[in-house]
C-alpha positions as CSV (number, residue, x, y, z in Angstrom):
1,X,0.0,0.0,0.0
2,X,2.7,2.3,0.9
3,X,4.6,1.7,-2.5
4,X,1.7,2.4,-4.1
5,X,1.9,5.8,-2.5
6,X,4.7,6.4,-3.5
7,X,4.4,5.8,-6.9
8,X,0.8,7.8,-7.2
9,X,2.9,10.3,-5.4
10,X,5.8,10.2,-8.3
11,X,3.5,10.2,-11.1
12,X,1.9,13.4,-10.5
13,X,5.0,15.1,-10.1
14,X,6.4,13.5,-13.5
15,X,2.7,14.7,-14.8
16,X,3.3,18.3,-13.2
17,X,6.7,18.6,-14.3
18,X,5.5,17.4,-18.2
19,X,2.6,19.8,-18.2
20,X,5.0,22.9,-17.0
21,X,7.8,22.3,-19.7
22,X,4.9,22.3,-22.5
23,X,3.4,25.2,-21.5
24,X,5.2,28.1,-23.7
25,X,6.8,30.8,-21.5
26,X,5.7,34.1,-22.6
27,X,8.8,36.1,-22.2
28,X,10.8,33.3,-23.8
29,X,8.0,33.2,-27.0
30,X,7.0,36.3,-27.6
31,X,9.1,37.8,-30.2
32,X,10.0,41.2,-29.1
33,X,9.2,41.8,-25.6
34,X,8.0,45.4,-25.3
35,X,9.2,48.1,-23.4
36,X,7.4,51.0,-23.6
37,X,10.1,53.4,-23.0
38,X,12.1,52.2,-26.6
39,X,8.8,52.5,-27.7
40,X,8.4,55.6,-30.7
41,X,5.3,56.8,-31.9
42,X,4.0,60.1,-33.5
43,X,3.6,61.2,-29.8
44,X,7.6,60.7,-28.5
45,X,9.6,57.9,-27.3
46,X,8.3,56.7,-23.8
47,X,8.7,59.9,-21.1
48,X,9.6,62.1,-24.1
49,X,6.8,63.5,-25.3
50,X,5.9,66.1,-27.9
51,X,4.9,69.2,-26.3
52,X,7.1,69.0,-23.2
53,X,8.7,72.2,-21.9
54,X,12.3,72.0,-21.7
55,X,11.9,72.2,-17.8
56,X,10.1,68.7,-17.2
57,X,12.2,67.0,-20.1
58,X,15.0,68.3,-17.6
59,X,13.6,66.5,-14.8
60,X,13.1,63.4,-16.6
61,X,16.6,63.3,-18.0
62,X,18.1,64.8,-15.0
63,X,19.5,67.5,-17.0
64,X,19.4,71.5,-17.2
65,X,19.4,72.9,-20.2
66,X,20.8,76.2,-21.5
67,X,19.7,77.6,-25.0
68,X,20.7,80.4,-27.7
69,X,16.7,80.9,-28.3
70,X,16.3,82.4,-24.9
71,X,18.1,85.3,-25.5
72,X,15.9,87.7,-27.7
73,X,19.0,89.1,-28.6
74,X,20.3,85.6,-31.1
75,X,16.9,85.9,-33.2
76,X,17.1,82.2,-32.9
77,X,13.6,80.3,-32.0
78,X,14.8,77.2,-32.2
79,X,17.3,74.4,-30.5
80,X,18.9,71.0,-30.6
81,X,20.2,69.1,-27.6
82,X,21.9,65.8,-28.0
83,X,21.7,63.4,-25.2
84,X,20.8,60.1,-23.7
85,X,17.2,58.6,-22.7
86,X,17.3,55.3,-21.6
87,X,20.7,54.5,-22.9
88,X,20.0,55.7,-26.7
89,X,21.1,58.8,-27.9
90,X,18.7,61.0,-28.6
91,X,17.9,64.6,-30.6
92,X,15.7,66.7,-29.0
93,X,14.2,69.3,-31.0
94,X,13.1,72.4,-28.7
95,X,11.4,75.1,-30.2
96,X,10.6,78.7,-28.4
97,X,6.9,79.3,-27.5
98,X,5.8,82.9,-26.9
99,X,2.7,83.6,-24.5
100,X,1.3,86.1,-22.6
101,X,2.8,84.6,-19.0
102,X,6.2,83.4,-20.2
103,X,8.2,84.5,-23.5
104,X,11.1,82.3,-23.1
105,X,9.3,78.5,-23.0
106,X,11.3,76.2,-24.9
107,X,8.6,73.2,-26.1
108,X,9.8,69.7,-27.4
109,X,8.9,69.5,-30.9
110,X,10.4,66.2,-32.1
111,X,13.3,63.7,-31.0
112,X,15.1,61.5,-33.0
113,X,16.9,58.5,-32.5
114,X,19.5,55.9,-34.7
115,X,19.5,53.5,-31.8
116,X,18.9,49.7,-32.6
117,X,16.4,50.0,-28.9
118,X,13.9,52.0,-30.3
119,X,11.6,50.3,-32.2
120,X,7.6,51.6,-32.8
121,X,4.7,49.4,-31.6
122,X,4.5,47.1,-34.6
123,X,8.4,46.5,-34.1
124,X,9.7,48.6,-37.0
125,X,13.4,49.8,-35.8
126,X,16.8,50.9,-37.1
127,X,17.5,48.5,-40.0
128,X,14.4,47.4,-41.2
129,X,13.3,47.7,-45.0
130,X,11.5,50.4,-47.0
131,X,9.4,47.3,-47.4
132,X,8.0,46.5,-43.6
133,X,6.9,50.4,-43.0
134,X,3.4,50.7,-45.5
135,X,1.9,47.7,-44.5
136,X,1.8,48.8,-40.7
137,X,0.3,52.0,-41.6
138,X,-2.4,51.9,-44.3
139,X,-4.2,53.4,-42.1
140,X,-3.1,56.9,-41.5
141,X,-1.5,59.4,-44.7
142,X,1.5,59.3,-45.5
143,X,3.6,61.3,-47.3
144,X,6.8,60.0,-49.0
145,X,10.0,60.6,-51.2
146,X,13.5,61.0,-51.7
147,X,15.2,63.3,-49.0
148,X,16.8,66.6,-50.9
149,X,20.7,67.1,-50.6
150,X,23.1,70.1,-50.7
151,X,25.1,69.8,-54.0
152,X,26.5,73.2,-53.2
153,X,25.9,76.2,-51.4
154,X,23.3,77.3,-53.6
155,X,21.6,74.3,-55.4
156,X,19.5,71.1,-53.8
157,X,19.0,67.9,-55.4
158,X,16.9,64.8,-54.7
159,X,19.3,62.2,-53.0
160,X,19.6,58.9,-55.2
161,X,20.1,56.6,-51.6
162,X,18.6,59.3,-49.3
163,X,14.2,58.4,-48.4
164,X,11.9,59.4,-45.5
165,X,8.5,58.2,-44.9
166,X,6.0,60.4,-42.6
167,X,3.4,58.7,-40.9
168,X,0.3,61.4,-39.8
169,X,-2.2,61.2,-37.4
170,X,-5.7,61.8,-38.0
171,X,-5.5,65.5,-37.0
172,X,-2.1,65.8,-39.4
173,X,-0.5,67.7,-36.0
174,X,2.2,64.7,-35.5
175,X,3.8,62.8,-37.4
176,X,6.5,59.9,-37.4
177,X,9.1,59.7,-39.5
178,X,11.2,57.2,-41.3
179,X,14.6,58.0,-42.7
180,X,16.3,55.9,-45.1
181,X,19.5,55.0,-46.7
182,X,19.3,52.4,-49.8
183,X,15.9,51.6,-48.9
184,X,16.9,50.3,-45.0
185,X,16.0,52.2,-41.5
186,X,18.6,54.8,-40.3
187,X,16.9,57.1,-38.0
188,X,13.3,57.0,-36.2
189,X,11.9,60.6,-35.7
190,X,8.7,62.0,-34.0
191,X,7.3,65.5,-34.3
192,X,5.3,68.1,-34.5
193,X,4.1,68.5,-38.3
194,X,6.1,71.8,-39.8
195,X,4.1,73.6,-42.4
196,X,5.2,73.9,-45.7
């Protein structure tokens, strides 16, 4: 009686054991696990969102920041800070906001980012093809087409390995942008959508 005990007691954990290892691990079969702060969409990447004053991106970075657009005297109105977030390097695109309270707020208009750890949502990142980047937004306009290059200090040309894809939301306010070299991911960029 006691052996058979035993052994009803060593077949369940065999059974236990069996059931466990065929059970997929979700960390281990997902294919990307996210993080949301690599993640970039037309809004920022993670903490780093559009429309930040240069005062709370310095809190979330743990940085002060010191610009030529807040001195009336530059006639500048716009800045770039390079940096890290999350251990990416990152551009942050400030631009000076006049109101009637405060004349010298410097707002986040876009960041940009060549690092391998961003990826968007749908796990587009740094490398991927021209290919992967339609498909995952048929959705929303887009606006397309070879990026334009000094040939000298007077004349432009359309680059012949040089492409961007912009990605707009619904209200066309933001946008996310894909540059390209030979038709593969070099930089991910979201922003606020310039006029032309």
């Amino acid at each position: 009686m006691r052996s058979l005990f035993i052994i009803s007691l060593l077949s369940f954990a065999l059974f236990s054991c069996n059931q466990k290892k065929q059970q997929p691990n979700s960390k281990q079969g997902d294919k990307k696990i996210e993080n949301n702060d690599y993640t970039i969409s037309k809004d920022g990447i993670g903490g780093l969102k559009i429309g930040m004053t240069h005062i709370e991106v310095g809190d979330l970075l743990n940085k002060h920041f010191s610009f030529n657009a807040m001195k009336d005297s530059t006639g500048y109105w716009n800045d770039t800070v390079k940096t890290k977030y999350k251990d990416m390097d990152v551009s942050l695109f400030f631009e000076r906001q006049y109101n009637e309270n405060d004349n010298g707020v410097m707002l986040l208009n876009g960041v940009e980012t060549t690092s391998p750890l961003c990826k968007t949502a749908s796990g587009i990142g740094i490398g991927d093809e021209k290919s992967a980047i339609l498909p995952a937004y048929e959705d929303n306009p887009i606006n397309m087409g070879p990026e334009w290059e000094p040939v000298n200090d007077s004349t432009w040309a359309m680059s012949k390995t040089k492409y961007s894809i912009s990605v707009k939301d619904d209200k066309w306010d933001k946008e996310l942008i894909f540059h390209l070299v030979n038709k593969k991911v070099v930089s991910l960029q979201a922003g606020i959508i310039m006029g032309d």
